[in-house]
Each structure stands twice: as C-alpha cells, then as structure tokens.
N, C-alpha and C positions, 0 to 999 in steps of 0.2 A: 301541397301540404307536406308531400316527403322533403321536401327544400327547406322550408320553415321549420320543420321537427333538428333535422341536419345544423343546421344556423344557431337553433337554440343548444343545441349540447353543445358546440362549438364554444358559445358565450358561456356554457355554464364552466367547461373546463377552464377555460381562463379565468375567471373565478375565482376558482381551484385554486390555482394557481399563484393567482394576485394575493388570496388567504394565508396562501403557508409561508410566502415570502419574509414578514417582520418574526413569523414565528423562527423560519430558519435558525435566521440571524442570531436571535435570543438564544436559541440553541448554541450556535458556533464559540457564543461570549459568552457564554458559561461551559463551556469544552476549556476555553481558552484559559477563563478562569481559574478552573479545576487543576488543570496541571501546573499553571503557576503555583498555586498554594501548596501543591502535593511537593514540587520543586521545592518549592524554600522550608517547607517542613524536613525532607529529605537530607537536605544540605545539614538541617538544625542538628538532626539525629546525627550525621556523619561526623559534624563536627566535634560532637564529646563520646560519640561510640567508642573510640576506640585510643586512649589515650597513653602515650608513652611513659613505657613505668621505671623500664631498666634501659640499660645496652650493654655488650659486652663483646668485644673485638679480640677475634684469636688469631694470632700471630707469634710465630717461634722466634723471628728476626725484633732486634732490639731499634723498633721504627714507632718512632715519635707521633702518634695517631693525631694528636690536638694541633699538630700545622696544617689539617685539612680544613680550607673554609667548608666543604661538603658538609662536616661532620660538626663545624662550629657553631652552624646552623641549627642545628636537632636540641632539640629541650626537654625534659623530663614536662608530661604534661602536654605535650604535644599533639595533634593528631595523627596517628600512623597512618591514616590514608592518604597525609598528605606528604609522604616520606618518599624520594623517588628513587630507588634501589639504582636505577641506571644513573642517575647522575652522581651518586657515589663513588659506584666503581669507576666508572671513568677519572675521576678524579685520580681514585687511589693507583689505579692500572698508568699512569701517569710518572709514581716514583718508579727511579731504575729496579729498586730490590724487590716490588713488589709481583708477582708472574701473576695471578688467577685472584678472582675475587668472588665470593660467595654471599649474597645478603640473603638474610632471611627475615621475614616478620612476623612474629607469631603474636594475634589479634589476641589470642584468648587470653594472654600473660604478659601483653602489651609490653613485651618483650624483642629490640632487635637487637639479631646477633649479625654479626660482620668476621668474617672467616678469609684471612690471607694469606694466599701461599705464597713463599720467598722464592726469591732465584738464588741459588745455594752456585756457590765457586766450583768453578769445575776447572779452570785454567788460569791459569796468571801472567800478566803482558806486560813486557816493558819494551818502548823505542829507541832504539839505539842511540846513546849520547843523551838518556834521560836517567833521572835515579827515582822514578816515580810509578807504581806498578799498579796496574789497573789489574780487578777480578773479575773474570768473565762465565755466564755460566754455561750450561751445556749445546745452550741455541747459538753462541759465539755474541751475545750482547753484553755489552759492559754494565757492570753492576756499580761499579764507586772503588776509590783507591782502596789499594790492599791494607787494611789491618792489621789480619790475622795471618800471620808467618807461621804458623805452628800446625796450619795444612799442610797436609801432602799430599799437593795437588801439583803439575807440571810446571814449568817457566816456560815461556815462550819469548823470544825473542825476536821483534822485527825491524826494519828500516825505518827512518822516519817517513811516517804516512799523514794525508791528508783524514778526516774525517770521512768522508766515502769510502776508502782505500783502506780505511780499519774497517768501518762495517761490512765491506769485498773481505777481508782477509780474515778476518777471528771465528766465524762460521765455518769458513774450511778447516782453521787451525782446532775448531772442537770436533769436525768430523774426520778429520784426521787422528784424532787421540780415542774415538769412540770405535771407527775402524782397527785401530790398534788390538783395540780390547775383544774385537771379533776376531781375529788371529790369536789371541791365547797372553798380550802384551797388556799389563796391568799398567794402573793407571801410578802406581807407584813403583813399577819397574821404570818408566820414563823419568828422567830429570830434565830434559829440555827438548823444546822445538825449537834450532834454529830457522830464523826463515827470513832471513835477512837478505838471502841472494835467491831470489825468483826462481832461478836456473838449479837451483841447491837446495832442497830442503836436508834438513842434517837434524837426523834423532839422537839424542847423548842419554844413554843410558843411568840408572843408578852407582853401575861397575865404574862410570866415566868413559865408555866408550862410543865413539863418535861415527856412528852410521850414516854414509852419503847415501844418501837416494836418490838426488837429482828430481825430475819431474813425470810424472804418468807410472801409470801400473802400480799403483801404492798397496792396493792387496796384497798383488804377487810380492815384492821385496819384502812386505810385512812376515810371510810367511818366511823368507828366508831370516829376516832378523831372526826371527823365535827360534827358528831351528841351529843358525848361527849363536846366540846366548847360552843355549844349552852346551854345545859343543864348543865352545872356549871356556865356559867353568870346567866342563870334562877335561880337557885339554892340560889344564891349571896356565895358560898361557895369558900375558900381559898384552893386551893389544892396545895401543892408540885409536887407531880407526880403524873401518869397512869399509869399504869403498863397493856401492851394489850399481853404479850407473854404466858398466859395462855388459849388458846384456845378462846373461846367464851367469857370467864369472863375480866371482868377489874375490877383490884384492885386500887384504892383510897388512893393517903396517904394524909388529910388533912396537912398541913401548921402549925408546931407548934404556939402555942398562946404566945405571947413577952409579 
C-alpha cells in the first residue's frame, strides 16, 4: 500500500507539472510581448522628447564651422538623443587650428553648445631656401601658413626637413623657447632660433646678437645668456656674437667699427 500511495503522488506531480507547462509559455509571450510594446513606445517618446531648438559654437579663431559634415548633419528639429558629441569632436580635433573640444547638450532648452579652443602661434618656421612660413603652437605642431606678421612671436629657422624630421624638431624648438622663459629670457627678447646646423643651435637676440650654444646643457648657457644681456646693455658695447660652446668661457666678437 505504502508503494501504491508512493507511485500515486509520483503521477500526481507530473500532473503538476504537464498543467503549468502551456501556462508557462503564455506567460514568457506576454513577458515578450510587454517589452516590445514598452520598447517601441519608448523609442516614440525619445524621438520628439527632446528636439533641437538652437546651436551656438564658440570659437575665438576665424574657422569656418559649416565645412564640417559632423555639423552639416544636425537640424533644427532634430532629436538631441540622437546627436553624438563624440563624433563631432573628433571631426573638429581633426582641423590643425583647432586644440580641445567641448560639447554640451542641454535637453531642457534643446539647446547645443560646441566650445573650441585654438591653438594660438607661439613660434614661426621657415625651411631654408623656402619663402613660406609655417605657425606653430606651443606643443611644436603646425597650425597653417603664417598670416599674421604683426606677432611677436620668434622665427625659427631650419634645414630643409622631411615631414617626420619637422615633427622631431619644432617640439624641441617650442621647449627650447619656453625653457628660455624659465631662465628669465622673454619670448620677445628672442628674434630667432637658428637650427639649421644640428651641431649649432644659434639664439639671435632682439639687440641682433647671435648666441652659439652648440648642443646639451641649454639651461645652464640659458642662464649665462641672461646674465650675458644684462651685462652688454651695461657695458654700452656692440657685440656680433657669443660664442657659449666652450665650456664655461664665452667668447666675444665685438661688432666691426663702419
């Protein structure tokens, strides 16, 4: 009898079992259901929640915003959820003058703002046997031919260089003029970096005086430049050059007499 009682619950569970089976299902397809609908009503709402009213791009540099297809894209009307801030900037971080990009979207005033900051000349480059002058800014990357002459910012002068070979050399030649400026040497007391000779670097003063410095140790002769500037206006004397590539001495060549 305890065998046949055993056997029968046995069958009653499957039962059980076999019962809730179509009910599951019914369940899982109305689970299924449910989120679809909640999904596409979701999307309905998103798509006119939030609709582009304005835009207004700040920018100091006189950069022609309407050649981005990024931006040619966007419409008044639009929906700002579907606006992708990253693929903007990337775009804009693309022009040379452009350094930093900022987007913002503000939902409530359906409102984007786009915020760019320039890369402002810090040095000016020309290859030797060219008449064409490239502005670089303070990272030593080129921004676009020189325009504006009416900066006073340094020249630099180099060799003719492959495209590699400028982007090796115009980083040193801006942290060489920014080390300058940590020794007390302004960035309008400089008028040139020669750097035409590897072996030579040659600072030319505003006075027109021509500093050899040769290679290594550019702190330490910076400190004697400055100290050397002072003490030749002192002096009231005409120099030509400095010559700082023999160790601790500097040689002097007065300024032939006209």
């Amino acid at each position: 009898m305890r065998d046949a009682r055993l056997k029968n619950k046995g069958v009653k569970k499957r039962k059980d079992k076999e019962g809730n089976g179509p009910r599951g299902e019914w369940l899982a397809l109305l689970t299924v259901f449910l989120i679809i609908v909640l999904g596409v009503k979701f999307f309905e709402f998103a798509g006119r929640a939030y609709p582009l009213k304005s835009m207004e791009v700040k920018c100091r540099s006189e950069i022609d915003f309407s050649q981005f297809q990024a931006l040619k894209k966007l419409s008044i009307g639009m929906n700002m959820l579907r606006i992708d801030p990253k693929d903007i900037a990337e775009e804009l971080l693309r022009h040379p003058k452009i350094k930093d990009v900022r987007i913002q979207r503000h939902f409530s005033e359906g409102k984007l703002v786009i915020t760019a900051g320039e890369r402002v000349p810090f040095l000016r480059v020309m290859q030797e046997g060219s008449d064409i002058y490239s502005d670089v800014d303070e990272g030593g990357s080129v921004i676009g031919q020189s325009r504006n002459f009416s900066l006073d910012i340094p020249f630099v002068t180099t060799a003719r260089l492959s495209d590699n070979e400028q982007k090796a050399l115009l980083p040193k030649a801006a942290g060489f003029v920014k080390a300058a400026g940590a020794e007390g040497i302004s960035v309008k007391e400089i008028s040139e970096l020669d750097m035409r000779d590897p072996q030579n670097l040659i600072l030319v003063t505003g006075d027109g005086i021509e500093f050899h410095l040769g290679t290594g140790d550019f702190p330490g002769k910076l400190r004697k430049v400055k100290k050397l500037m002072g003490q030749i206006k002192t002096w009231g004397m005409s120099i030509e050059y400095v010559d700082l590539r023999f160790g601790g001495e500097a040689v002097l060549k007065p300024k032939a007499s006209s």
